[in-house]
DOBALUM-342007 format. One record per residue: residue number from 1; x, y, z of N, C-alpha, C in turn. Coordinates in steps of 0.001 Angstrom, whole numbers, plus 500000, padded with zeros to 6 digits. Example, Ala and Ser with C-alpha at 12.3 -4.5 7.8 and 13.67 -1.06 7.14 Angstrom:
pos: 1 | n_xx: 513190 | n_yy: 494310 | n_zz: 507800 | ca_xx: 512300 | ca_yy: 495500 | ca_zz: 507800 | c_xx: 513200 | c_yy: 496700 | c_zz: 507800
pos: 2 | n_xx: 512850 | n_yy: 497750 | n_zz: 507080 | ca_xx: 513670 | ca_yy: 498940 | ca_zz: 507140 | c_xx: 512900 | c_yy: 500030 | c_zz: 507870
END
This chain:
pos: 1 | n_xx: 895708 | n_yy: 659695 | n_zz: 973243 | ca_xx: 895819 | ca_yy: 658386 | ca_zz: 972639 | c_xx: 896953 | c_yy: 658433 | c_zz: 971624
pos: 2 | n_xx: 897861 | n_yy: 657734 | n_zz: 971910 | ca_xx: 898801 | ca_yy: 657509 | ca_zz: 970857 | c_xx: 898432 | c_yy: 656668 | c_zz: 969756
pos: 3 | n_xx: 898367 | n_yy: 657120 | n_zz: 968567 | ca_xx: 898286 | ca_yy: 656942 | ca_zz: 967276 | c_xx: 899328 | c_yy: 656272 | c_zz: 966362
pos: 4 | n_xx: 900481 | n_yy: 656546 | n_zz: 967234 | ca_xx: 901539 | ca_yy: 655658 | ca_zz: 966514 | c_xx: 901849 | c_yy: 654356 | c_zz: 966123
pos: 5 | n_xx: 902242 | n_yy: 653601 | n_zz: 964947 | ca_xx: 901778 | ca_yy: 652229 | ca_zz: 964897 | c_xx: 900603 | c_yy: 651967 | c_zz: 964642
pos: 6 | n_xx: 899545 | n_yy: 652749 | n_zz: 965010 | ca_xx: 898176 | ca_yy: 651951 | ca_zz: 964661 | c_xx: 897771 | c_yy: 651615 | c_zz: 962841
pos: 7 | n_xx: 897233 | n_yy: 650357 | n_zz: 963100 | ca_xx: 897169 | ca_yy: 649791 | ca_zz: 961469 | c_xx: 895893 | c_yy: 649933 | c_zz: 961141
pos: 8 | n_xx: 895555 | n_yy: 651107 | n_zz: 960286 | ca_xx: 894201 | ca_yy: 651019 | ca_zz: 959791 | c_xx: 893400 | c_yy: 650356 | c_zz: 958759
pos: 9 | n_xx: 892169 | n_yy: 650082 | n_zz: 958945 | ca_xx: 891564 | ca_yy: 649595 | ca_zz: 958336 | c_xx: 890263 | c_yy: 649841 | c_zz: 957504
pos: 10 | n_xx: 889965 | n_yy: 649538 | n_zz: 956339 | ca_xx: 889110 | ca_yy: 649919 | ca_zz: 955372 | c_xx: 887775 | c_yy: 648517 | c_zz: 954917
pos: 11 | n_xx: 886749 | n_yy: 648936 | n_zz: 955013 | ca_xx: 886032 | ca_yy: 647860 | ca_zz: 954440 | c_xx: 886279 | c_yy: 647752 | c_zz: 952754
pos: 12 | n_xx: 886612 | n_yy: 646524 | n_zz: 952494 | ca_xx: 886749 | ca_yy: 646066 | ca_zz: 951255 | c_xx: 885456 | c_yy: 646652 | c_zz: 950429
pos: 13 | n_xx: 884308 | n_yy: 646536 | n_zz: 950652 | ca_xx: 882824 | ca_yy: 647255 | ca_zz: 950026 | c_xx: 883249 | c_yy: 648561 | c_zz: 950426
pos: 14 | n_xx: 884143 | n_yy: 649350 | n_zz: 950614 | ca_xx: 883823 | ca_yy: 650789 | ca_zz: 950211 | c_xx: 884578 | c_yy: 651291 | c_zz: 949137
pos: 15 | n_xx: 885404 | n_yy: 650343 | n_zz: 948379 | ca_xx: 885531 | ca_yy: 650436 | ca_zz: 947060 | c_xx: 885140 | c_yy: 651642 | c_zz: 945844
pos: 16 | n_xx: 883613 | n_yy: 651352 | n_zz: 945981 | ca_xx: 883421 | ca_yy: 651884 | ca_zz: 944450 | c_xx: 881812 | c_yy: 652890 | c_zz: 945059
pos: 17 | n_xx: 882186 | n_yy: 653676 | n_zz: 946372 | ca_xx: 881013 | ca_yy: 654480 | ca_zz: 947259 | c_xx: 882108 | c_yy: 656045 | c_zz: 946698
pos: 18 | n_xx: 882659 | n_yy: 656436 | n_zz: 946301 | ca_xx: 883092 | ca_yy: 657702 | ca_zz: 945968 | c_xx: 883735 | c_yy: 658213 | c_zz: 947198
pos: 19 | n_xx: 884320 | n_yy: 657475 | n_zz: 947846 | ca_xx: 885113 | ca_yy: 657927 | ca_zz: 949094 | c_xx: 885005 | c_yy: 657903 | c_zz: 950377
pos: 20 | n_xx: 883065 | n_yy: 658240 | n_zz: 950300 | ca_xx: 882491 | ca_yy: 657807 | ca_zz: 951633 | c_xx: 883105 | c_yy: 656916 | c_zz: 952757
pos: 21 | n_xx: 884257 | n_yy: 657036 | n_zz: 953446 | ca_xx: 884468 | ca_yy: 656089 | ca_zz: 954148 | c_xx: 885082 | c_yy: 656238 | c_zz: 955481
pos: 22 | n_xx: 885162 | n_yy: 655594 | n_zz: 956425 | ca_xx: 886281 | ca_yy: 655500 | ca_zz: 957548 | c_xx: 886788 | c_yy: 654393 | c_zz: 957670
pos: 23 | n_xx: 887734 | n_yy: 654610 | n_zz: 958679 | ca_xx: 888802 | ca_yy: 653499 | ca_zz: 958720 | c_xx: 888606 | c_yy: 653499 | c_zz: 960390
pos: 24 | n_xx: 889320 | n_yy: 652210 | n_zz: 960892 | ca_xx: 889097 | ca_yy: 652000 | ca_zz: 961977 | c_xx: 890652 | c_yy: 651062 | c_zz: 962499
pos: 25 | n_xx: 891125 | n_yy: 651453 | n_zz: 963564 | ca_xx: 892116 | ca_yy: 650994 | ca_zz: 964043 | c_xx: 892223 | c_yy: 650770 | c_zz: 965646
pos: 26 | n_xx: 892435 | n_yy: 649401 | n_zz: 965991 | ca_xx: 892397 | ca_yy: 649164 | ca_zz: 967690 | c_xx: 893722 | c_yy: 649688 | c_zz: 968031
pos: 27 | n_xx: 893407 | n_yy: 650260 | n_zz: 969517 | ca_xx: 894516 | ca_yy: 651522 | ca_zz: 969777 | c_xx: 894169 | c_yy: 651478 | c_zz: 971368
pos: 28 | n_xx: 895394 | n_yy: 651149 | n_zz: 972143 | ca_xx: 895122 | ca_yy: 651036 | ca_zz: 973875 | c_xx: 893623 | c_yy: 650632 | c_zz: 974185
pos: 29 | n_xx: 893434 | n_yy: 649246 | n_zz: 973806 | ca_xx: 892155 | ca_yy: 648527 | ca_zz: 974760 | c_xx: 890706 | c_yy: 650091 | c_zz: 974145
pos: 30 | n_xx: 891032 | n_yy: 650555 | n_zz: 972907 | ca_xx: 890034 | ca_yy: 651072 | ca_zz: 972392 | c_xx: 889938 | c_yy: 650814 | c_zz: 970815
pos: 31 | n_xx: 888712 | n_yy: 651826 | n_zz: 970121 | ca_xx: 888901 | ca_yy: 651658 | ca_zz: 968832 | c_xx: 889014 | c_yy: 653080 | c_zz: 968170
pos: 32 | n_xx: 889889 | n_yy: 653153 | n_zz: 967388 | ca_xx: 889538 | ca_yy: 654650 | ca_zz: 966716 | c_xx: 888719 | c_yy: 654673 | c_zz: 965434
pos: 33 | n_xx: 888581 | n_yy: 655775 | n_zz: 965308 | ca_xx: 887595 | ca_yy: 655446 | ca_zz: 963532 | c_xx: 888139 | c_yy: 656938 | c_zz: 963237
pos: 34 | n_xx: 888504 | n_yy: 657270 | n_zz: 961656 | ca_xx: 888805 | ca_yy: 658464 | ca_zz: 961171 | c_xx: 888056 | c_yy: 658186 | c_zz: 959880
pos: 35 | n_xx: 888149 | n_yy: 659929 | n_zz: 959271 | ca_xx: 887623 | ca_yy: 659500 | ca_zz: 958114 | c_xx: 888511 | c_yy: 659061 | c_zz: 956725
pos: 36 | n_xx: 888694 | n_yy: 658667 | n_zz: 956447 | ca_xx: 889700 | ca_yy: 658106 | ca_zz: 955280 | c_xx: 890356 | c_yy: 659104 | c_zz: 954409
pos: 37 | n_xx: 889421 | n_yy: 660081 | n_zz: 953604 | ca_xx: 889552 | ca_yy: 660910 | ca_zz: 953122 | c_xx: 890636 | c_yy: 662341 | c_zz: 953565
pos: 38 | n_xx: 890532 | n_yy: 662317 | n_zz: 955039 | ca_xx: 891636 | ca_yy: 663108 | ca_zz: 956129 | c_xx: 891992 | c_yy: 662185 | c_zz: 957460
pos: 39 | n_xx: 892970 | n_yy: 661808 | n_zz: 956338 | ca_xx: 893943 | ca_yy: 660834 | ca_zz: 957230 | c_xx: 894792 | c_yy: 661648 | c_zz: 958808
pos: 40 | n_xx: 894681 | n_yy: 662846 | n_zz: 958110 | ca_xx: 895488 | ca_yy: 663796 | ca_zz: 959218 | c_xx: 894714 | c_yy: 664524 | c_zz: 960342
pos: 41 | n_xx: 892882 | n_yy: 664320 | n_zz: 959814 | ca_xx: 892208 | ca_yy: 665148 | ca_zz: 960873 | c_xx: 891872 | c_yy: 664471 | c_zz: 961988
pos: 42 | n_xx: 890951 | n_yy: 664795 | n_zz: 962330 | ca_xx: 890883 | ca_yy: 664350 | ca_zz: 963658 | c_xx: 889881 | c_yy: 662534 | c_zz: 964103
pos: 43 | n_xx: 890330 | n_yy: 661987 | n_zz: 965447 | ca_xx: 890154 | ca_yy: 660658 | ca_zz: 965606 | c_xx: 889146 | c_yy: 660588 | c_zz: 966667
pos: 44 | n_xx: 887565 | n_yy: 659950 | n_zz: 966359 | ca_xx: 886774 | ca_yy: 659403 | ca_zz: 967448 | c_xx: 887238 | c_yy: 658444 | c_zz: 968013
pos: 45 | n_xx: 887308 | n_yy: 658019 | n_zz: 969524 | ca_xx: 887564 | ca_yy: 656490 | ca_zz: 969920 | c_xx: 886882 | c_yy: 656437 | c_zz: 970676
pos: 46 | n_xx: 886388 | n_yy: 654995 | n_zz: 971009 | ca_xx: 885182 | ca_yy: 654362 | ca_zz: 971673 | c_xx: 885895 | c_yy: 653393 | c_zz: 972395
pos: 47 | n_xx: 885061 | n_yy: 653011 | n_zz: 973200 | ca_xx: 885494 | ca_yy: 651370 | ca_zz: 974349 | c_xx: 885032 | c_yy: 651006 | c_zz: 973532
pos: 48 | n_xx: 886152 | n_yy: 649386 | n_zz: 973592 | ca_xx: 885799 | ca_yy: 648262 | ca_zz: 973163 | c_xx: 884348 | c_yy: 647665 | c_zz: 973035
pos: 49 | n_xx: 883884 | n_yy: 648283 | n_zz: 974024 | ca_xx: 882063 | ca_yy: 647413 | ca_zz: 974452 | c_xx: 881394 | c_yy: 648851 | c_zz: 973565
pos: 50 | n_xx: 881586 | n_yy: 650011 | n_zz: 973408 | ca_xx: 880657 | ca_yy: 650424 | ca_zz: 972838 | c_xx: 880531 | c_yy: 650133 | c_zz: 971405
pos: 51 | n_xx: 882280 | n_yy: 650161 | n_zz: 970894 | ca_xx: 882284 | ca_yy: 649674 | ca_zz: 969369 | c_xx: 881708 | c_yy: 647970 | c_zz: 969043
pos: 52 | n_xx: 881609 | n_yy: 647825 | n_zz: 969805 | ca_xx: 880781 | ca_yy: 646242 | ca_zz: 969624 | c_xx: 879309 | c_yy: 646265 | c_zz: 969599
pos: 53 | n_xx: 878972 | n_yy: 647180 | n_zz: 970722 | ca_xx: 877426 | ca_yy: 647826 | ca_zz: 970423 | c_xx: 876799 | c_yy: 648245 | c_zz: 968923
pos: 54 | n_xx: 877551 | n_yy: 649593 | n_zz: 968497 | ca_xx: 877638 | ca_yy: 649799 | ca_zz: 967060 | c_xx: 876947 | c_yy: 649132 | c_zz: 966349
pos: 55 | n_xx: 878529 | n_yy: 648017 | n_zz: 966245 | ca_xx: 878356 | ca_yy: 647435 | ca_zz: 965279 | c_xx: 877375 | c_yy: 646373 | c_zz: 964888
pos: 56 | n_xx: 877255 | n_yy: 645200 | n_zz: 966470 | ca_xx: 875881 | ca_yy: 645050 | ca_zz: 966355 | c_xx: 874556 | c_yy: 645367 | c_zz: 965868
pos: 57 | n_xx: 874214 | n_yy: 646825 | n_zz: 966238 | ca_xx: 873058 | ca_yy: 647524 | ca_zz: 965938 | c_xx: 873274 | c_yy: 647822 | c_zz: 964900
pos: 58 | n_xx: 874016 | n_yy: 647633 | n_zz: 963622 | ca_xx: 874418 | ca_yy: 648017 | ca_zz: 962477 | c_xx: 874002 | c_yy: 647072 | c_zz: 961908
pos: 59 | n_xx: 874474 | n_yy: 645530 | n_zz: 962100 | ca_xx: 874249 | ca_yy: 644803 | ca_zz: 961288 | c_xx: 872660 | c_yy: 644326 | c_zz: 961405
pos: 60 | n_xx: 872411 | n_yy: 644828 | n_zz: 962946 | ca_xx: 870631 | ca_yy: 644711 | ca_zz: 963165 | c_xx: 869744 | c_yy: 645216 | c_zz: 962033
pos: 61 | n_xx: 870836 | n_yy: 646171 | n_zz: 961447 | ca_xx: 869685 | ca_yy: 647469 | ca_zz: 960511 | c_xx: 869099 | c_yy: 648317 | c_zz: 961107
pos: 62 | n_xx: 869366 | n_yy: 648696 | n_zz: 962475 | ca_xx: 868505 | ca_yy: 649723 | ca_zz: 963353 | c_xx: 869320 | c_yy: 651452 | c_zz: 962500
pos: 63 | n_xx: 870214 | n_yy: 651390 | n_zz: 962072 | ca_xx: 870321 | ca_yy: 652221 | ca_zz: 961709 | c_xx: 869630 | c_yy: 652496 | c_zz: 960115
pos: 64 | n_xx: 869022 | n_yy: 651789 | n_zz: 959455 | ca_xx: 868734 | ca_yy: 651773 | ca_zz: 958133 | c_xx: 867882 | c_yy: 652741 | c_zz: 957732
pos: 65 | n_xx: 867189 | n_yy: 653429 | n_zz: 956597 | ca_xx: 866419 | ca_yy: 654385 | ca_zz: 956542 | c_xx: 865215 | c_yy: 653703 | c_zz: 955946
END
């Protein structure tokens, strides 16, 4: 996956979490997510339909404790 050009992105609420974060950038009909903190390490990417899954089930709260 070429990485070049891709424009990443940060949730505005991860602000003031002590770093905790990833970033996420659409990249060839996928999505990548890194962790913010190592911009240089390494990149998960997902299909479009799974990162929509996710995120769904995220905002469901299925992931919540």
């Amino acid at each position: 996956m070429d990485l070049t050009g891709a424009v990443w992105r940060k949730s505005r609420r991860s602000g003031s979490n002590g770093g905790h974060c990833v970033e996420v950038a659409a990249v060839d009909r996928a999505v990548a997510v890194r962790d913010s903190k190592d911009r240089t390490g390494p990149v998960l990417a997902f299909s479009g339909r799974d990162w929509a899954s996710f995120v769904t089930a995220v905002k469901r709260g299925q992931f919540d404790r």
